[in-house]
C-alpha positions as CSV (number, residue, x, y, z in Angstrom):
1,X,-35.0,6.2,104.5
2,X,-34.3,9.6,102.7
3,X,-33.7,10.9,99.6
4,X,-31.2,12.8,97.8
5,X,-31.8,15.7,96.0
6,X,-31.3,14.9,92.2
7,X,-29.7,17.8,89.8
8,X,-29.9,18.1,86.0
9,X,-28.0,19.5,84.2
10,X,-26.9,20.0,80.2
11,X,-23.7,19.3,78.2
12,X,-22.7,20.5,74.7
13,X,-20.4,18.2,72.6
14,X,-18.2,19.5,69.8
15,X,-20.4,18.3,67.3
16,X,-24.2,20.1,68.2
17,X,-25.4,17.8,71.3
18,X,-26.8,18.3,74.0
19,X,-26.4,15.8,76.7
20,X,-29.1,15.8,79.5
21,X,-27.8,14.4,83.0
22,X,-28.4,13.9,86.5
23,X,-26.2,13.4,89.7
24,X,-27.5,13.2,93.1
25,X,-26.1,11.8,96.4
26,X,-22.1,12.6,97.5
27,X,-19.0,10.4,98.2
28,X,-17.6,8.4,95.3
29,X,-18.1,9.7,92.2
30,X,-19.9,7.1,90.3
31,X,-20.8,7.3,86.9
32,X,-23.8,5.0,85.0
33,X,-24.0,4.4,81.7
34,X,-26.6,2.6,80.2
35,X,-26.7,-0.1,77.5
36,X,-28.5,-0.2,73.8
37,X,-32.1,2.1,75.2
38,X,-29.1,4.5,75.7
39,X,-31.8,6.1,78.8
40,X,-30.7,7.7,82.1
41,X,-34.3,6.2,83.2
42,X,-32.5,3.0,83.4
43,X,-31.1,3.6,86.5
44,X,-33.3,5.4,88.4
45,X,-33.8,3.1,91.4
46,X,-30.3,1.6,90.8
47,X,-29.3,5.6,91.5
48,X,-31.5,6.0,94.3
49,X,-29.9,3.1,96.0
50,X,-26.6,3.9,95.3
51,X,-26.8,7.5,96.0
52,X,-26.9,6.9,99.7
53,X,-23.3,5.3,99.6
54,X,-21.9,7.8,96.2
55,X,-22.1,10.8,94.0
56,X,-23.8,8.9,90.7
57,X,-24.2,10.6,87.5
58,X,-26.3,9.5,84.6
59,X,-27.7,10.8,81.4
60,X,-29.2,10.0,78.3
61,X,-27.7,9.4,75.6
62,X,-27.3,11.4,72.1
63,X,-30.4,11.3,70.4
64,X,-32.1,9.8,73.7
65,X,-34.5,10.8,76.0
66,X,-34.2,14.7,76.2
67,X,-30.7,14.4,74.6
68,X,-30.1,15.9,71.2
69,X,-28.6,13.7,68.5
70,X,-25.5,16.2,67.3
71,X,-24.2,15.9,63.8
72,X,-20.4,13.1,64.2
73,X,-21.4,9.4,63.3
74,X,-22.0,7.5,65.8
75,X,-19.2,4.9,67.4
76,X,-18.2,3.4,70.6
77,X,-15.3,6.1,71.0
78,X,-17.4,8.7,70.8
79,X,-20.3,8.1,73.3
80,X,-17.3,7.2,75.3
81,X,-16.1,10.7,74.6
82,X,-19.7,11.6,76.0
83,X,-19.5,10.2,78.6
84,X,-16.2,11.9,79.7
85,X,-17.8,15.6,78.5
86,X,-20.7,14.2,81.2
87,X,-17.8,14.1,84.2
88,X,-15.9,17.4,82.9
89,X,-19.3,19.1,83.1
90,X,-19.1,18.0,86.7
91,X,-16.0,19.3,87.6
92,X,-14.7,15.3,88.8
93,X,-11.5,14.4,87.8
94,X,-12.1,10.6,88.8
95,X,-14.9,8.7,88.6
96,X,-16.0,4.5,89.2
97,X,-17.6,3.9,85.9
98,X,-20.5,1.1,85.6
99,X,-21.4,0.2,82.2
100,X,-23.8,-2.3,81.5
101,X,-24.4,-4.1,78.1
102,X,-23.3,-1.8,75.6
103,X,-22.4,0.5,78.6
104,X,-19.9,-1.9,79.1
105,X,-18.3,-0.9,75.9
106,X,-18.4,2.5,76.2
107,X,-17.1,2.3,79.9
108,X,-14.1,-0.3,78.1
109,X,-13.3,2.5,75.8
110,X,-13.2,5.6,78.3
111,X,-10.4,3.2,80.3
112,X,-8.6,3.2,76.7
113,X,-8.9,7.1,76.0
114,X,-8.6,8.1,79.6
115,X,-7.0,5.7,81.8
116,X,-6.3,8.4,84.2
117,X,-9.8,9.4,84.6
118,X,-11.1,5.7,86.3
119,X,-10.6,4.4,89.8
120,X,-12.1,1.7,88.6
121,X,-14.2,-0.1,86.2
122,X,-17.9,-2.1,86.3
123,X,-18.4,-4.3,83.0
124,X,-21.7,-5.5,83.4
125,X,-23.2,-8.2,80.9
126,X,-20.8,-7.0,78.8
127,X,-18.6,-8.6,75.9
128,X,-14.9,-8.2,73.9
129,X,-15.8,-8.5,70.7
130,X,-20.0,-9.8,69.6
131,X,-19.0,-13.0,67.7
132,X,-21.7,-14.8,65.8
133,X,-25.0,-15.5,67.9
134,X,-25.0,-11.8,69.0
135,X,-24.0,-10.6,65.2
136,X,-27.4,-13.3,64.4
137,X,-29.3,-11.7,67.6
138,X,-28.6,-7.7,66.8
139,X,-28.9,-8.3,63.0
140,X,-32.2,-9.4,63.5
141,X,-33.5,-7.2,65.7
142,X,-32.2,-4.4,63.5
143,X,-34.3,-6.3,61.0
144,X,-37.5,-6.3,63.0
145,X,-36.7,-2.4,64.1
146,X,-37.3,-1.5,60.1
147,X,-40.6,-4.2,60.1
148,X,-42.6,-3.2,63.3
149,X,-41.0,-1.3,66.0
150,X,-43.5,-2.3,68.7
151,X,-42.2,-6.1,67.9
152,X,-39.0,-4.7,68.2
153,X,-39.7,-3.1,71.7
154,X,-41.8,-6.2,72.5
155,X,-38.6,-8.5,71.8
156,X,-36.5,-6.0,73.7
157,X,-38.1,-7.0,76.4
158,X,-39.1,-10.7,76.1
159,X,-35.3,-11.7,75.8
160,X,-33.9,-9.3,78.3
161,X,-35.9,-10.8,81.5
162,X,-37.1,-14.4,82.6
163,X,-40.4,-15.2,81.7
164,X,-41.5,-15.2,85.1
165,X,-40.5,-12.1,86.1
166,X,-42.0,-10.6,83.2
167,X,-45.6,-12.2,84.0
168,X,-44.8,-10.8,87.5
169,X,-44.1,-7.1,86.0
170,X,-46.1,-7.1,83.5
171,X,-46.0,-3.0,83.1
172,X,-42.1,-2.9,82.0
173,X,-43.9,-4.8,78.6
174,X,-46.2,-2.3,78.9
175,X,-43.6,0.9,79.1
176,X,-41.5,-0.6,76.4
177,X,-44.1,-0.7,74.0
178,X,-45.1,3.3,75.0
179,X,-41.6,4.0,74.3
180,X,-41.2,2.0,71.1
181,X,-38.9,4.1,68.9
182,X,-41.6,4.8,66.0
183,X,-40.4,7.6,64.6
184,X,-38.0,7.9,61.8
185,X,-35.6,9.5,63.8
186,X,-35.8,7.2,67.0
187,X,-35.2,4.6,64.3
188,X,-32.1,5.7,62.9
189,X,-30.4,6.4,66.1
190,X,-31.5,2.8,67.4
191,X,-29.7,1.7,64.0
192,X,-26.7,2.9,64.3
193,X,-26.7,2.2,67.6
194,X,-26.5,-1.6,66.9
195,X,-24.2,-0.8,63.7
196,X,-22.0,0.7,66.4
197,X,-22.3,-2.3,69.2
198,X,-21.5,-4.3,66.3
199,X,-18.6,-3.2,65.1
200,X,-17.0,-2.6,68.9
201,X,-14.2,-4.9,69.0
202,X,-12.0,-4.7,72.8
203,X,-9.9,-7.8,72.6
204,X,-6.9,-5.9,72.0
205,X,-7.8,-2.9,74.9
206,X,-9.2,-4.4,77.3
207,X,-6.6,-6.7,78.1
208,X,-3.9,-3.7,79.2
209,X,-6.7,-1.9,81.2
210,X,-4.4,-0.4,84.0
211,X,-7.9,0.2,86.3
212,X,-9.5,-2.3,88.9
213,X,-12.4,-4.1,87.2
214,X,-15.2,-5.8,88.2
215,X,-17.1,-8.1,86.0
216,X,-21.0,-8.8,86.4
217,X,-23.0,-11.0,84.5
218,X,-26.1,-13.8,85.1
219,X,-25.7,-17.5,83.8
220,X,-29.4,-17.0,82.1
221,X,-28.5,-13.9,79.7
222,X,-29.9,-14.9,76.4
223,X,-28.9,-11.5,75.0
224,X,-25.2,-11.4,76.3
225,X,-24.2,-14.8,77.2
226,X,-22.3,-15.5,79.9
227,X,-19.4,-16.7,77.7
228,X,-18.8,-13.2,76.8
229,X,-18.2,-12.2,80.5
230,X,-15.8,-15.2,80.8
231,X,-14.2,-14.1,78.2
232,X,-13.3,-10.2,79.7
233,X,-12.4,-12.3,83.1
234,X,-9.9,-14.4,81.2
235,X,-8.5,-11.4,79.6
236,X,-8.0,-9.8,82.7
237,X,-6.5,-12.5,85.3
238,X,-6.7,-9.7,88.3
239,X,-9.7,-8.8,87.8
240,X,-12.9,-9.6,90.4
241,X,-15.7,-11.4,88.6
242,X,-19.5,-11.5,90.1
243,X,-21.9,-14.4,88.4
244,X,-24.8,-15.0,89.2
245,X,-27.1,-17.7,88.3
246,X,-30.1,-15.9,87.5
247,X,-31.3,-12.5,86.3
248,X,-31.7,-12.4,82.6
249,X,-29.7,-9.8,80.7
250,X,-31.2,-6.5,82.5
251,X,-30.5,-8.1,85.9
252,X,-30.0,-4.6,87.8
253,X,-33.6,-3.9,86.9
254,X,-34.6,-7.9,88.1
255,X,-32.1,-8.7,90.8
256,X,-32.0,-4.9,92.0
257,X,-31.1,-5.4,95.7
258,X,-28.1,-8.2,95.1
259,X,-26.8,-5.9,91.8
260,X,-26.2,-2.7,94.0
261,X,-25.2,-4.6,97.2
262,X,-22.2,-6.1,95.0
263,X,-21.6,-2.9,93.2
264,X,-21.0,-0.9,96.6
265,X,-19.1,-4.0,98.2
266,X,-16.7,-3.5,95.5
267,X,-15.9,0.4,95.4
268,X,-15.9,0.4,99.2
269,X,-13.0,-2.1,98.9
270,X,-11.4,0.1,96.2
């Protein structure tokens, strides 16, 4: 097996920030945007996989990672907007995006703004519109964010996986409380994160997305359930819809192998 070679590069946004990103492989362009961590870490073996077959780009980001928080409030439509100064850096005109979680948003939004920019579409235990157990999840998890940020990481992690595989991998409990946003800072951009998920409403949008779209989601996701995958499917009768029965809500990390063989099935048939 080889490797690609994997470039970073920098993007400045109207507003003061700087985007840090990475693209390796060629083919496809494939763009990856990540959910609420907001981390182009993420996808790292997701990218290494999928780099063999495409040209993936991924960053972290604003006020991520090595990415700089800039000075606009913070919305769906603009880390949408971010993520299309991410493929203008890059010179691509077209681009597959995959969004997963509240990826998925932002990746619902970009085919609002810029339609002509997406050869297709990858919503990925992603939702229309939160209704009220996610509303009850988020808000209490922003709750616990202000309380203890190390529970907050903790419960990031103990609702995104099944309990087995967690006892199995132990060391992703381990990374997340390393990373736990402790800082007032990492705070405040983790709150308006959720503020921003939130408040994301696509049921009007999504529904007249002119793109191919494939829908991904696990039947065990206590974080995004599976209803709200259902529900994008319903909204979109042509669309292709991939369940599975298993994964928990960060299934690319758990079911890594069947999440990028269905991913690649899909854009080859594009």
């Amino acid at each position: 097996m080889t490797t690609t070679e994997i470039i970073d590069f920098k993007v400045e946004t109207p507003d003061g920030a700087t985007l840090h990103a990475f693209r390796e492989g060629h083919g496809q362009p494939l763009l990856l945007v990540s959910g609420l961590s907001g981390t182009a870490a993420f996808w790292t073996d997701i990218a290494s996989t999928l780099s063999r077959s495409f040209h993936v780009i991924r960053f972290d980001q604003r006020g991520i990672g090595a990415s700089t928080r800039g000075e606009a409030p913070c919305n769906m439509e603009l880390l949408a907007r971010d993520s299309i100064a991410i493929l203008d850096a890059t010179g691509i005109d077209r681009a597959v995006v995959l969004g997963h979680s509240t990826g998925g948003c932002i990746a619902q939004t970009i085919g609002r703004l810029a339609p002509e920019r997406l050869d297709g579409l990858i919503s990925s235990a992603s939702w229309l519109k939160a209704g009220r157990f996610m509303t009850g999840l988020f808000g209490a998890r922003r709750q616990i964010l202000d309380a203890d940020p190390f529970a907050y990481a903790a419960i990031s992690v103990l609702s995104g996986y099944q309990p087995r595989w967690i006892e199995a991998n132990w060391s992703v409990y381990d990374a997340a409380l390393e990373a736990a946003p402790v800082s007032e800072q990492a705070r405040t951009v983790m709150r308006e994160r959720i503020d921003a998920l939130l408040a994301y409403d696509g049921s009007a949008d999504v529904p007249v997305l002119p793109m191919p779209v494939l829908v991904m989601g696990t039947r065990d996701d206590m974080v995004v359930p599976v209803y709200h995958q259902e529900a994008i499917a319903t909204a979109l009768p042509g669309c292709r819809k991939a369940i599975m029965e298993t994964g928990g809500h960060l299934f690319p990390v758990s079911r890594p192998d069947i999440f990028t063989a269905t991913v690649a099935e899909w854009i080859h048939e594009l």
